[in-house]
C-alpha positions as CSV (number, residue, x, y, z in Angstrom):
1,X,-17.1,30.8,2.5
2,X,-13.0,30.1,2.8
3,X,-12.7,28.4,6.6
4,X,-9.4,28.4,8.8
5,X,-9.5,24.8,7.8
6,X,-9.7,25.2,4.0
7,X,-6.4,28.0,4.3
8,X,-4.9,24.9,6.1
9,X,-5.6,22.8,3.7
10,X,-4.2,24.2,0.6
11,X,-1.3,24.9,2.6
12,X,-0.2,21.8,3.6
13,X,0.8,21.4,0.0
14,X,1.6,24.9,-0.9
15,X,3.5,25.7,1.7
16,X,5.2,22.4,1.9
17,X,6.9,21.9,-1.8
18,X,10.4,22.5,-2.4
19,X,11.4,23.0,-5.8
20,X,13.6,20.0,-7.2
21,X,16.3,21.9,-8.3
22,X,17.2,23.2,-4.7
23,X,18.1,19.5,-3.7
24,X,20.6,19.4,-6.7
25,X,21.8,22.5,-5.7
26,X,22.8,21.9,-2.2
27,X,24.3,18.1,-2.9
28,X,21.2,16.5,-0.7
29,X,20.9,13.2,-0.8
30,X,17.4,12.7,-0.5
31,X,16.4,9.5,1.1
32,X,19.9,9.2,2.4
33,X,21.0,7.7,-0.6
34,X,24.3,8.4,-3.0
35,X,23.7,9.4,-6.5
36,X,24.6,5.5,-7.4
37,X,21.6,4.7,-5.4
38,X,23.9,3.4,-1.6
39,X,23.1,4.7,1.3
40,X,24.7,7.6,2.8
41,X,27.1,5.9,5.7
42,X,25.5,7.2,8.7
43,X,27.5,4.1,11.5
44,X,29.1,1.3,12.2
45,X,27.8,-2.2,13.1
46,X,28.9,-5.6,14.5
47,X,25.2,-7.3,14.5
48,X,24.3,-7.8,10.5
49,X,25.8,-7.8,7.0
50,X,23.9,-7.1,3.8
51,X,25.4,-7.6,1.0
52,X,24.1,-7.3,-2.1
53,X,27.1,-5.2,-4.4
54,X,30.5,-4.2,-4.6
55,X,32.2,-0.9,-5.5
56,X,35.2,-1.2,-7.7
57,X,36.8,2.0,-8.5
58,X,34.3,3.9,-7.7
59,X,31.9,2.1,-9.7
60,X,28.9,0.0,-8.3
61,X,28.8,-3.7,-9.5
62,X,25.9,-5.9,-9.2
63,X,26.7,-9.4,-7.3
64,X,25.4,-12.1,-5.4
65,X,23.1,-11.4,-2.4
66,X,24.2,-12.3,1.0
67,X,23.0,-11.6,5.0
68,X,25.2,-12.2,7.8
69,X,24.3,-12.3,11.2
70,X,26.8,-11.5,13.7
71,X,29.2,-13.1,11.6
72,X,27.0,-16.2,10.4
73,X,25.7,-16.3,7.0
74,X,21.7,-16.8,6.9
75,X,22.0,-20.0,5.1
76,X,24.3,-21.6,7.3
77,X,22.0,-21.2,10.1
78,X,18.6,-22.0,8.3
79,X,20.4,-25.3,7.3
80,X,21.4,-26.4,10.4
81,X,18.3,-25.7,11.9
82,X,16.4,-27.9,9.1
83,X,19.0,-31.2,9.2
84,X,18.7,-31.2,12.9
85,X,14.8,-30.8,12.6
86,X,14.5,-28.2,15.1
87,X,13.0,-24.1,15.3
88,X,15.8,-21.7,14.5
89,X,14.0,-18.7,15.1
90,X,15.1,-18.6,18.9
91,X,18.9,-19.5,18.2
92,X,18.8,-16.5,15.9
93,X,17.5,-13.8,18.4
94,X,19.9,-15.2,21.0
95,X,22.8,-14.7,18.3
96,X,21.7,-11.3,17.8
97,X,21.3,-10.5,21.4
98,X,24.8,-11.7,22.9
99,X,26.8,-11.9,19.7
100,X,27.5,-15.6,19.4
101,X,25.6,-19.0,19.3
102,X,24.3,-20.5,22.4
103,X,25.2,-24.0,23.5
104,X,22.5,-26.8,24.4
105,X,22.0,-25.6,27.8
106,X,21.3,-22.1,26.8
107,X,19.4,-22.4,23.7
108,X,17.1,-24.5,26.1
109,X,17.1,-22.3,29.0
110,X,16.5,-19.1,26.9
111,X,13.6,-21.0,24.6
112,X,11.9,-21.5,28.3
113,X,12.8,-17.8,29.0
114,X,10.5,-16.9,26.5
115,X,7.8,-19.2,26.7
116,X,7.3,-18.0,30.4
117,X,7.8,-14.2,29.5
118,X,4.8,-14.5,27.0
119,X,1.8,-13.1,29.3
120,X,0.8,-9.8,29.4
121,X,0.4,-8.0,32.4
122,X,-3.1,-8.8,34.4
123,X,-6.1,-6.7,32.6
124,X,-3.4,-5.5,30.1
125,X,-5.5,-6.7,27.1
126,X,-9.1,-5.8,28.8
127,X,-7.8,-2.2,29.1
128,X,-4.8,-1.3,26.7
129,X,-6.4,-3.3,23.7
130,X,-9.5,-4.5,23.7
131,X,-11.1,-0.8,25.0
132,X,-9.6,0.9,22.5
133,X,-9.4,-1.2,19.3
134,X,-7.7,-0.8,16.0
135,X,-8.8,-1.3,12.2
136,X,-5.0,-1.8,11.8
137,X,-2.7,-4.7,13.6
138,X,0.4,-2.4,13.3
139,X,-1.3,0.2,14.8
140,X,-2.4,-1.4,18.1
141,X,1.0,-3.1,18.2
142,X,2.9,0.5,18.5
143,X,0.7,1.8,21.2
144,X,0.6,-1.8,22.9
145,X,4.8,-1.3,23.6
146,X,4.0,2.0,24.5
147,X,1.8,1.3,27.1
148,X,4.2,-1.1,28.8
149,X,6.0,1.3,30.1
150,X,3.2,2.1,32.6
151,X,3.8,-1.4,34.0
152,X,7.2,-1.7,34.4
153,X,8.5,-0.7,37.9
154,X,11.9,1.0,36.4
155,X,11.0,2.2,33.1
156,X,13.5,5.1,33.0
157,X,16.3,2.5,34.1
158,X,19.1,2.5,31.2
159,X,21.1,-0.6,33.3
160,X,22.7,-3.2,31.1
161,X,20.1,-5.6,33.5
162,X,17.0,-3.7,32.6
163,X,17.5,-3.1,28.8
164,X,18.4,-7.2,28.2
165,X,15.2,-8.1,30.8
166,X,13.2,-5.7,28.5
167,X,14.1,-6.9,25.2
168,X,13.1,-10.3,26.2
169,X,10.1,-9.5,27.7
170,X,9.3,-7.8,24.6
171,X,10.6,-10.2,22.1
172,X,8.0,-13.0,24.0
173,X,4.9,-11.1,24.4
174,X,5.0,-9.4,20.9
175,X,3.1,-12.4,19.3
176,X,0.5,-12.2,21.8
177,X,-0.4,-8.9,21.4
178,X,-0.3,-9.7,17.7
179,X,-3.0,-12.0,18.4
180,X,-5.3,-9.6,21.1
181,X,-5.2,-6.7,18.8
182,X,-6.2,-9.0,15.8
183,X,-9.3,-10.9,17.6
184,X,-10.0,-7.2,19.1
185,X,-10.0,-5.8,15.0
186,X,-12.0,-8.8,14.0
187,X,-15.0,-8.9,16.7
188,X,-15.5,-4.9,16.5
189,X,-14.6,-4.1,13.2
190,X,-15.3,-7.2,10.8
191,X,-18.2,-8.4,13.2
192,X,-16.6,-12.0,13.8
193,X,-16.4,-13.8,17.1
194,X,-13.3,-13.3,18.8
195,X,-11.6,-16.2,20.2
196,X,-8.9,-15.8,22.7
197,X,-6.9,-19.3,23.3
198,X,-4.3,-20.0,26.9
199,X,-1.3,-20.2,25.7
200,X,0.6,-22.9,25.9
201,X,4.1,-23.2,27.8
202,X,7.4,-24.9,26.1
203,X,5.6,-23.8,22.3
204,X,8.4,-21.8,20.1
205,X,8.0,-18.8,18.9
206,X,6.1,-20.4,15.3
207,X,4.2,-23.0,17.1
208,X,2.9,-20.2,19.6
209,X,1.6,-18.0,16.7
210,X,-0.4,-20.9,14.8
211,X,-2.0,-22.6,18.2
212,X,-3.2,-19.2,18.7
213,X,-4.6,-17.7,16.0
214,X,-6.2,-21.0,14.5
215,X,-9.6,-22.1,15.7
216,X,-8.7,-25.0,16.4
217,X,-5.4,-24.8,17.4
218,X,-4.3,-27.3,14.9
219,X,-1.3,-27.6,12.9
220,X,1.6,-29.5,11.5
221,X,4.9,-29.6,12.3
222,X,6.1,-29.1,8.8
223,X,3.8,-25.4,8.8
224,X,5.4,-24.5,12.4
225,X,8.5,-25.3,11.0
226,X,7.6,-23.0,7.3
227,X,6.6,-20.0,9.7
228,X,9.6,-20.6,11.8
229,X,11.9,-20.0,8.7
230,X,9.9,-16.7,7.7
231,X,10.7,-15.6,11.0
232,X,14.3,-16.4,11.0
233,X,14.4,-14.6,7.6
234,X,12.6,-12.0,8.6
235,X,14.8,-11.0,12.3
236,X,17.4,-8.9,11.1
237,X,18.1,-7.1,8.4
238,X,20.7,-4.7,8.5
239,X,20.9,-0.8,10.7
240,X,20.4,0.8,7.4
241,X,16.2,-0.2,7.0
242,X,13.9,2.1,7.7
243,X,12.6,1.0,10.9
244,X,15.8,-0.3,12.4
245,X,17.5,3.2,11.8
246,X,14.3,4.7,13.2
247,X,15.2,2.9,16.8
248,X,18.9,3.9,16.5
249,X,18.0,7.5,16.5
250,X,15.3,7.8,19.0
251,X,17.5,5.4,21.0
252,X,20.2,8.1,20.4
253,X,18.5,10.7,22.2
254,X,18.9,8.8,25.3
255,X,15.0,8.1,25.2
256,X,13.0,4.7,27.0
257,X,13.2,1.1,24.9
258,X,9.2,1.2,24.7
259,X,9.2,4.6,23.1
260,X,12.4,3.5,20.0
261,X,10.4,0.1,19.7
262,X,7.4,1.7,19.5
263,X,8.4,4.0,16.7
264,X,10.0,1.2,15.1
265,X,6.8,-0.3,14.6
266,X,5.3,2.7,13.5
267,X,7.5,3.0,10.9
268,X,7.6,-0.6,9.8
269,X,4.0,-0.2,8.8
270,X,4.7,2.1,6.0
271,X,3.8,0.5,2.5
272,X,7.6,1.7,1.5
273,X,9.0,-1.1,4.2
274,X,7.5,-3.5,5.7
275,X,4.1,-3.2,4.4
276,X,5.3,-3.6,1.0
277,X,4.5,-7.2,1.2
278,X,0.3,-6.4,1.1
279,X,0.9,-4.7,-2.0
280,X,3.0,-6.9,-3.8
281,X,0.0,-9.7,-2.8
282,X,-2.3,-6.9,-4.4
283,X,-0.4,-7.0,-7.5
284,X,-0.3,-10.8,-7.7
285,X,-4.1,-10.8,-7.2
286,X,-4.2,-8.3,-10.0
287,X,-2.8,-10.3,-12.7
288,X,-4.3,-13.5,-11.6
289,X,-7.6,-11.6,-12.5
290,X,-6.2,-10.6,-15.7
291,X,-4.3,-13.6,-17.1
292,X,-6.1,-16.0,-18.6
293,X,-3.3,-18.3,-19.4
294,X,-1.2,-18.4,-16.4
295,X,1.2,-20.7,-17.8
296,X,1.6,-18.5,-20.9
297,X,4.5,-15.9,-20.5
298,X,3.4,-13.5,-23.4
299,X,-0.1,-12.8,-21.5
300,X,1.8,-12.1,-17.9
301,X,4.6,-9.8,-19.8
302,X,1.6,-8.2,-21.4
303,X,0.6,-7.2,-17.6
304,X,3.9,-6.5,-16.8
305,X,3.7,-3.9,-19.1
306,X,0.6,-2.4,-18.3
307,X,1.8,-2.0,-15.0
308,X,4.8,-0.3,-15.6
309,X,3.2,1.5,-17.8
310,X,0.3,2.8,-15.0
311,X,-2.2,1.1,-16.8
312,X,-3.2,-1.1,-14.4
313,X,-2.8,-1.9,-10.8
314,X,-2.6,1.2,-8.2
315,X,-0.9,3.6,-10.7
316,X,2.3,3.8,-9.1
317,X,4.2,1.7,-11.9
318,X,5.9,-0.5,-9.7
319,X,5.9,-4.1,-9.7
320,X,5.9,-4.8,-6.1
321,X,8.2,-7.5,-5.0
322,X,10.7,-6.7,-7.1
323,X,14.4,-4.8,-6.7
324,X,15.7,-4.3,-3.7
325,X,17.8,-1.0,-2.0
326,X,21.3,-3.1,-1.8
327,X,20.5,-6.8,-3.2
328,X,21.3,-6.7,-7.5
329,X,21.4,-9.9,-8.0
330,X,19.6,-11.8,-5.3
331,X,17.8,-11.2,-2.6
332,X,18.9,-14.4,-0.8
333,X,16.1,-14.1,2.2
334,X,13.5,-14.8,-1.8
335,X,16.1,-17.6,-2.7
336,X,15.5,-19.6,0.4
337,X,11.7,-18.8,0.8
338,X,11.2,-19.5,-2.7
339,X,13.0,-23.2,-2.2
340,X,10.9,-23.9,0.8
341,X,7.6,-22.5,-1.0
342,X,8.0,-24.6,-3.9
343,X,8.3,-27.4,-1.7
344,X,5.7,-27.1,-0.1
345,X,3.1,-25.7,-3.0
346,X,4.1,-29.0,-5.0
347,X,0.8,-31.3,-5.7
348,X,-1.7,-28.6,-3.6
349,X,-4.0,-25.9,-5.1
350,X,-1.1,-23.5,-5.0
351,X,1.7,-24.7,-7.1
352,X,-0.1,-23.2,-10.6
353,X,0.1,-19.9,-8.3
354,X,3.8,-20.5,-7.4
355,X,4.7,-20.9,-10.8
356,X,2.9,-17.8,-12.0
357,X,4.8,-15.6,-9.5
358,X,8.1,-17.4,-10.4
359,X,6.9,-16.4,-14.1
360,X,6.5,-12.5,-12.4
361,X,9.9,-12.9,-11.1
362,X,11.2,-14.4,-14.9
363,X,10.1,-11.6,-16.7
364,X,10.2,-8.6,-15.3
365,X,13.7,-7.5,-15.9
366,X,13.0,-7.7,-19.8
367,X,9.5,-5.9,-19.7
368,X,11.2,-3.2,-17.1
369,X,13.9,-3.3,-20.2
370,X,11.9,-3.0,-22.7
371,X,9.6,0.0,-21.1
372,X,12.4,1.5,-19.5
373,X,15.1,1.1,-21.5
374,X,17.1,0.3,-18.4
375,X,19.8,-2.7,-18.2
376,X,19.7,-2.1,-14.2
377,X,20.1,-5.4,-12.5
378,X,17.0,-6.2,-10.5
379,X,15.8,-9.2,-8.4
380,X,13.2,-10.5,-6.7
381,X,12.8,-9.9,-2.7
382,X,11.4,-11.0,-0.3
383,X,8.1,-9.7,-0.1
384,X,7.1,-11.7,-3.9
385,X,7.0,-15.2,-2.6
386,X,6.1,-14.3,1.4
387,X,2.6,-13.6,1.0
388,X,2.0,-17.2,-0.8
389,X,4.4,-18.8,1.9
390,X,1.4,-17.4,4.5
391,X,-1.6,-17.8,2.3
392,X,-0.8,-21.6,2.4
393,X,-0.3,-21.5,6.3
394,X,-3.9,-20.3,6.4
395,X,-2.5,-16.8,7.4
396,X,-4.8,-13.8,7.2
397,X,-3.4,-10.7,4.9
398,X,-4.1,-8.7,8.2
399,X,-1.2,-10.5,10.0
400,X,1.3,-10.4,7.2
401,X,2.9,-7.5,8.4
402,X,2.5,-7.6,12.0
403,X,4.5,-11.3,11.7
404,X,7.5,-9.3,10.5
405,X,7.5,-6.8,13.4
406,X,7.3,-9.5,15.6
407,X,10.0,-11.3,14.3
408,X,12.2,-7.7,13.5
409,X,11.8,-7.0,17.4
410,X,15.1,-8.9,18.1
411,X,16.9,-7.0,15.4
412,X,15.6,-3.7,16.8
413,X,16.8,-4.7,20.4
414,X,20.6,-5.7,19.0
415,X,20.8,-2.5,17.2
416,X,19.6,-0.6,20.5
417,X,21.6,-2.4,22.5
418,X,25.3,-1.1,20.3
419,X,23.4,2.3,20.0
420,X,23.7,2.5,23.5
421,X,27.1,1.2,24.1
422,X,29.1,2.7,20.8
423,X,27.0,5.7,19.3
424,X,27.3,8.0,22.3
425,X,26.1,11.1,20.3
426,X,22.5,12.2,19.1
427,X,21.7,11.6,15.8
428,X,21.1,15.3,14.2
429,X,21.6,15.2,10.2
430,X,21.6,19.4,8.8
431,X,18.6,20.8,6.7
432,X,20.2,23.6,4.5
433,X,17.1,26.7,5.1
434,X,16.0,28.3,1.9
435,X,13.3,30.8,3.8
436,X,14.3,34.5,3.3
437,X,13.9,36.5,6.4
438,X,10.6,38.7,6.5
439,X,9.9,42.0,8.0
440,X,7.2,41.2,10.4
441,X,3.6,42.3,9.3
442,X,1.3,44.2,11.7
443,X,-2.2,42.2,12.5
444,X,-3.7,45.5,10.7
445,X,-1.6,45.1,7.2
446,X,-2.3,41.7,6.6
């Protein structure tokens, strides 16, 4: 017997396919991309610059990979944070949030700022997390900022006063719910203990997240200092991403900050953004199993292949942590993680790793050559060298993405922020309709 649900069922696929040639057709750029593969230009920003092409008469040209905040290139601001042995992370929200680099004084003051926002709300965890857990981090996170608006006195207040108080408050306490909704998952869904540590006041941002989700609280300044750089790398990256364009338009529509970061989150999670980084550890994990030879660069292009080739791995052909939507050249966030991962894999039980994914990195663009028959330039990103980077900090896979939405809240708040003070106008892209009108059917004809 056919059920309601079964007609349901077949139709969410039926019902739902547009044939290919319609988007040809009608000049849609699917994905919001150009034919040459650039995004459609859907604003105008002051907060971040990516880089990673130019277009010379009308013709796009690989080149060098750069990311500019507010001005500042990335490497600038990493190295000055490292020869001055000091946390960056909180400079670079601060630059975000007012536009320019605080002084002494400020960076201090604002460091504190945060430290004392971290708390959540009295019986927020008892009753918003741990009440209604969540096998996924990202998950919990989203509805988490959600629930926050129920405890703020003025949550409907657009004032310049309560979006910056808001974005702080935000950008502080997202590590700790990070850390609730992850001892939540653990106790009731892996059936671990669940330990909850005080936090401690005057930590950074890095040195916050490793007291609290080691079991003994322990680390070194050196790994505070390695998770500090991930999160630097990982604050800003451009209105054009996924889940930064998904706050612009909801914060477009004149909606609450909880409800844009909120989405933001929820978009983040998706294995095409920032949950990419799982599966390119999945693929890693993959060959490991299936090179003998690690060192030997005719066994991993052999792999290389049979991925491409979907005959291996999760079938999608993709080697994950490789080419980017704008970089061609370099990724530069994979250049500076992969200098500080080498560094620190050197002489431990992960260097023969490192060198194995640097040997990923190597030799895909001849196997994606030879299979494709495609001279496109490609490069490494990000996501192929951060899940080693947080495998050595002792780092649990379930946390790898939830770090980056806690360190891409004070990208989301900048870009909210000029949504609010220079978009002025809903976002509201057309959909050309290809449904003929009907005559309507009586219930007896049908």
């Amino acid at each position: 017997m056919i059920t309601t649900k079964d007609v349901m069922y077949s139709a969410f696929s039926e019902g739902n396919n547009i044939p290919a040639e319609y988007f040809d057709k009608y000049s849609v750029k699917r994905g919001l991309r150009n034919p040459d593969g650039t995004g459609v230009m859907a604003g105008v920003t002051n907060i971040c610059n990516v880089h990673g092409y130019v277009v010379d008469d009308g013709e796009k040209k690989p080149t060098e990979g750069r990311l500019i905040f507010r001005g500042y290139s990335i490497n600038d601001l990493i190295e000055k944070a490292e020869a001055e042995d000091r946390f960056g992370y909180e400079e670079i929200v601060f630059l975000l949030l007012t536009g320019r680099l605080p002084n002494k004084n400020e960076l201090d003051e604002f460091r504190m700022t945060l430290s004392d926002e971290r708390a959540l709300p009295q019986d927020f965890f008892e009753d918003m997390i741990l009440k209604a857990p969540s096998p996924d981090i990202m998950n919990k996170m989203s509805r988490a900022v959600l629930s926050l608006y129920s405890y703020d006195e003025a949550p409907e207040s657009r004032t310049p006063e309560h979006e910056v108080d808001t974005a702080v408050s935000l950008i502080a306490k997202m590590p700790v719910i990070m850390v609730c909704a992850y001892e939540t998952k653990r106790r009731c869904y892996d059936n671990k203990s669940m330990i909850m540590h005080p936090l401690i006041k005057g930590q950074s941002t890095a040195e916050n997240i490793l007291s609290t989700i080691r079991t003994d609280r322990k680390f070194t300044h050196d790994e505070a200092k390695l998770l500090d750089l991930m999160l630097m790398l990982h604050a800003e990256h451009g209105g054009g991403n996924n889940s930064t364009f998904t706050c612009r338009v909801l914060t477009s529509s004149g909606t609450d900050p909880y409800s844009a970061y909120s989405a933001a989150i929820g978009s983040l999670k998706g294995p095409r953004h920032g949950g990419a980084n799982h599966k390119a550890l999945e693929m890693q994990e993959i060959i490991k199993a299936n090179v003998k030879n690690w060192e030997n660069d005719d066994e991993v292009a052999d792999i290389l292949r049979k991925i491409l080739c979907k005959e291996i791995g999760d079938g999608s052909g993709l080697i994950y942590g490789m080419g980017h939507a704008v970089y061609t050249l370099s990724d530069p966030r994979a250049v500076i993680l992969k200098k500080y991962a080498g560094m620190m894999a050197e002489g431990t039980e992960f260097e023969k790793e490192f060198h194995l994914i640097d040997s990923i990195e190597r030799l895909t663009p001849k196997v994606f050559e030879d299979i494709k028959s495609s001279r496109k330039a490609m490069c490494a990103n990000i996501d192929m060298y951060s899940g080693l980077v947080y495998k050595m900090l002792r780092i649990p896979p379930d946390l790898f993405t939830p770090l980056f939405a806690v360190s891409r809240m004070a990208g989301w708040c900048a870009h909210r922020f000029e949504e609010i003070n220079s978009g002025k106008r809903i976002m509201r892209p057309a959909y050309k309709s290809i449904n003929k009108e009907k005559p309507y059917i009586d219930m007896e004809n049908r």
